[in-house]
N, C-alpha and C positions, 0 to 999 in steps of 0.2 A: 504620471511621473514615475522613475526608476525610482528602486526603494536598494537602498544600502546598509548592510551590517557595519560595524566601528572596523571592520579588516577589508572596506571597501568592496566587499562582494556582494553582487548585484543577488537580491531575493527576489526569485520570479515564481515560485513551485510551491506551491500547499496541497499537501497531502490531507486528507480529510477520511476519516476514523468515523462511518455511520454505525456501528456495531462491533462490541464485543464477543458476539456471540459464534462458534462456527460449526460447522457441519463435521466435520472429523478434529483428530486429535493428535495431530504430529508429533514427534517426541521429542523434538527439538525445543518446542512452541508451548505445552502447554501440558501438566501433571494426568495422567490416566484419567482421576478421577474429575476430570475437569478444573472450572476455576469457581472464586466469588464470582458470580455477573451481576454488571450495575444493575441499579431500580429501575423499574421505566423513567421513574418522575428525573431519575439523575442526566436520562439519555434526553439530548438536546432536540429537539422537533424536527423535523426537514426544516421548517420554513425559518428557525431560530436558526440553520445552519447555513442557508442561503443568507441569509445576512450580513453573516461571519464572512461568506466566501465574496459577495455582492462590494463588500466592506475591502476584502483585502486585493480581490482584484481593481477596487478602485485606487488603491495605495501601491499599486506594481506587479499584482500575478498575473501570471499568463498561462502557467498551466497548474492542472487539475487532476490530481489523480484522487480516485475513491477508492478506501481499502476498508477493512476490518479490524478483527476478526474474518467473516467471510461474509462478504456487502451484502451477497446474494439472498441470504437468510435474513435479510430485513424488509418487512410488510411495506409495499408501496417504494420500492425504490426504482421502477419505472418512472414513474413519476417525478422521484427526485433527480436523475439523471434528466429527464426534460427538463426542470426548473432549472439545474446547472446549463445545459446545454445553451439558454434563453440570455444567459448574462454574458452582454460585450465585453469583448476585452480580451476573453480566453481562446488562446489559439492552440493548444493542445490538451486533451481532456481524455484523460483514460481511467481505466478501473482494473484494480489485481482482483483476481479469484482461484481458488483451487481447481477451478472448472467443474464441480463435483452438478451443479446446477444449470451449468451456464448451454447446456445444449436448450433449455427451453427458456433462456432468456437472450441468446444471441441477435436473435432478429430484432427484438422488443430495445436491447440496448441499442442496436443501429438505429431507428426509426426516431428512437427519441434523443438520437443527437451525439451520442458518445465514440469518441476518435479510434479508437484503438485499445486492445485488452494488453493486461499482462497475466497469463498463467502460471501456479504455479505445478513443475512437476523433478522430481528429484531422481525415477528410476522411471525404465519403460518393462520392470517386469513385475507382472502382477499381483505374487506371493509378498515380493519385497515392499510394492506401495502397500495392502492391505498390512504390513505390520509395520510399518513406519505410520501412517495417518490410523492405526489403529480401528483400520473395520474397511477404509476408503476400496472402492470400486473402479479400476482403473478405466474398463469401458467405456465408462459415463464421461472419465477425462477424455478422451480421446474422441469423444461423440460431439462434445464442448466447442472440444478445437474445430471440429469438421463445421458446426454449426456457425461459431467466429469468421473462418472465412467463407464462407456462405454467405454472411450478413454484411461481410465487407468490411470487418473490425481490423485495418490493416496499419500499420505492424502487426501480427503476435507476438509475442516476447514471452518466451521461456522462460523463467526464474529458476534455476535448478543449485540446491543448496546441498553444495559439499562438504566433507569432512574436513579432508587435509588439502585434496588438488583438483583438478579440472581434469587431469588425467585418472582419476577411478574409472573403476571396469562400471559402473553404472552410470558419471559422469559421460564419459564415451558413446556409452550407448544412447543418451537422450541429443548427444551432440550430433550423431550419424541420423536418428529421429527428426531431428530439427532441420539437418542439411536434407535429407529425403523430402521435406513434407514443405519447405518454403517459410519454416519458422526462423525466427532468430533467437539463440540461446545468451542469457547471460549465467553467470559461477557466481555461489555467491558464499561465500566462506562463513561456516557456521560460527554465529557470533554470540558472545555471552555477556551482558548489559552488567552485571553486576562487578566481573574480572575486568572491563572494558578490549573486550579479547573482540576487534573486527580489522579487517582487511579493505583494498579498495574491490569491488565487484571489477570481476573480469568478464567485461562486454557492456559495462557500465561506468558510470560516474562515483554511484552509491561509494561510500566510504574514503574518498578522496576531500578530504577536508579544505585544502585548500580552493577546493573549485565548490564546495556545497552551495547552492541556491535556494533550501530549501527548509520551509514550518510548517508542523504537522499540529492536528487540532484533531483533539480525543473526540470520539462519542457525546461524552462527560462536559465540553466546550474549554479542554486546555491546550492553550497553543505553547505548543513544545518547540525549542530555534533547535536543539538537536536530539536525537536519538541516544545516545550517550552523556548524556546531560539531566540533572535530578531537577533545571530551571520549569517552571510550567506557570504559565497566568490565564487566569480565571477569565473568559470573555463574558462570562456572568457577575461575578465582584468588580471587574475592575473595567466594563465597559467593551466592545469589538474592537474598538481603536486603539485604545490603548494598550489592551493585553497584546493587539499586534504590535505597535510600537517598542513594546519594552522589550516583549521577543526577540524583535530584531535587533534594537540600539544591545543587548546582554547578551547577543548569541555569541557562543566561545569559539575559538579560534580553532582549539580543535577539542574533539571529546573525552570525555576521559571514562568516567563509570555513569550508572545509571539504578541506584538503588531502589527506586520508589516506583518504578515501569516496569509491566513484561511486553512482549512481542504482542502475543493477543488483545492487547487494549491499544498498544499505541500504532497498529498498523505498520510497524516495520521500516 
């Protein structure tokens, strides 16, 4: 059965938050010296998370994306992408990552069932990624991407996060990258949770309020109806059903701020 918000907009999309934790340190994303990271005991099991997801695709999802932090960096998430891959119902299933890892899990993600990646990359020049991700290795991106279509992970989708426009002189250059190599780019205007400072994504849906289909579920097990939104319910206090249900029947109309979240915990 279609599952409906009070503003009749069909919920089909759960984003799914396996990891706080990530491999670089963007500056957009997350303080030099890192952040608090949850306890292990706070982070919810794969199999407590398949149940969440078993649960909400039986109340209307259909697609699946797994984010971060950075997915890649969590022990046994082969695995967990096959357990996702195994539950009916989902016709679209992908995973974001920086790529900083993904050259040696590209194959392993195909084989155990995942649709399509999304990368993230903001510049194609190397001085500039290693002081934006604060250490990051552009090679390794780019070995990721070669490995992704190897393994058949098709769409790619670019995620390149600008300042002010899509026309920056590094903007440009990941857009010429993308049309050379067969990728698809989406712009995604640097957004600030706390001022409620976001835009709609250009090459995307993302930040189009009125068209949103979409609840996101922390690490932690709280299902978020939106990104600019302080709303979150406990799939551990108050049940998988229910904390989906209130989600959805309380998700706003459109977003306003976001005090009590950053980017690195709630997957974006």
């Amino acid at each position: 059965m279609p599952m409906y918000d009070s503003f009749n907009r069909r919920i089909n999309y759960l984003r799914v938050s396996v990891t706080d934790r990530c491999n670089l340190r963007c500056t957009y994303c997350m303080p030099e010296s890192g952040i608090k990271l949850l306890s292990h005991t706070d982070i919810l099991p794969y199999e407590e998370l398949i149940r969440v997801i078993t649960e909400a695709v039986a109340m209307g999802i259909t697609k699946v994306k797994i984010t971060g932090g950075e997915p890649l960096v969590r022990k046994g998430i082969l695995d967990f992408v096959a357990m996702v891959a195994d539950i009916p119902g989902i016709d679209d299933f992908g995973l974001t990552t920086n790529g900083i890892l993904l050259e040696d899990f590209a194959e392993g993600l195909a084989q155990s069932g995942l649709h399509r990646i999304n990368i993230s990359l903001d510049t194609i020049d190397p001085l500039k990624f290693a002081l934006l991700t604060r250490g990051g290795e552009l090679t390794r991106v780019f070995r990721g991407i070669d490995a992704a279509r190897k393994a058949g992970l098709n769409p790619i989708k670019i995620n390149c996060v600008v300042k002010q426009s899509s026309e920056e002189p590094d903007a440009l250059a990941v857009k010429r990258y993308c049309l050379e190599n067969g990728l698809q780019v989406r712009f995604i205007h640097e957004m600030d949770l706390e001022s409620g400072c976001f835009t709609v994504v250009e090459g995307g849906n993302g930040g189009d309020c009125m068209q949103c289909n979409r609840l996101r579920i922390t690490a932690d097990g709280y299902i978020r109806p939106c990104l600019f939104s302080n709303l979150n319910f406990s799939t551990r206090e108050l049940g998988i059903r229910q904390a989906l249900e209130m989600a959805t029947g309380l998700k706003p109309e459109k977003g306003s701020t976001n005090a009590v979240n950053k980017f690195h915990n709630i997957g974006g």
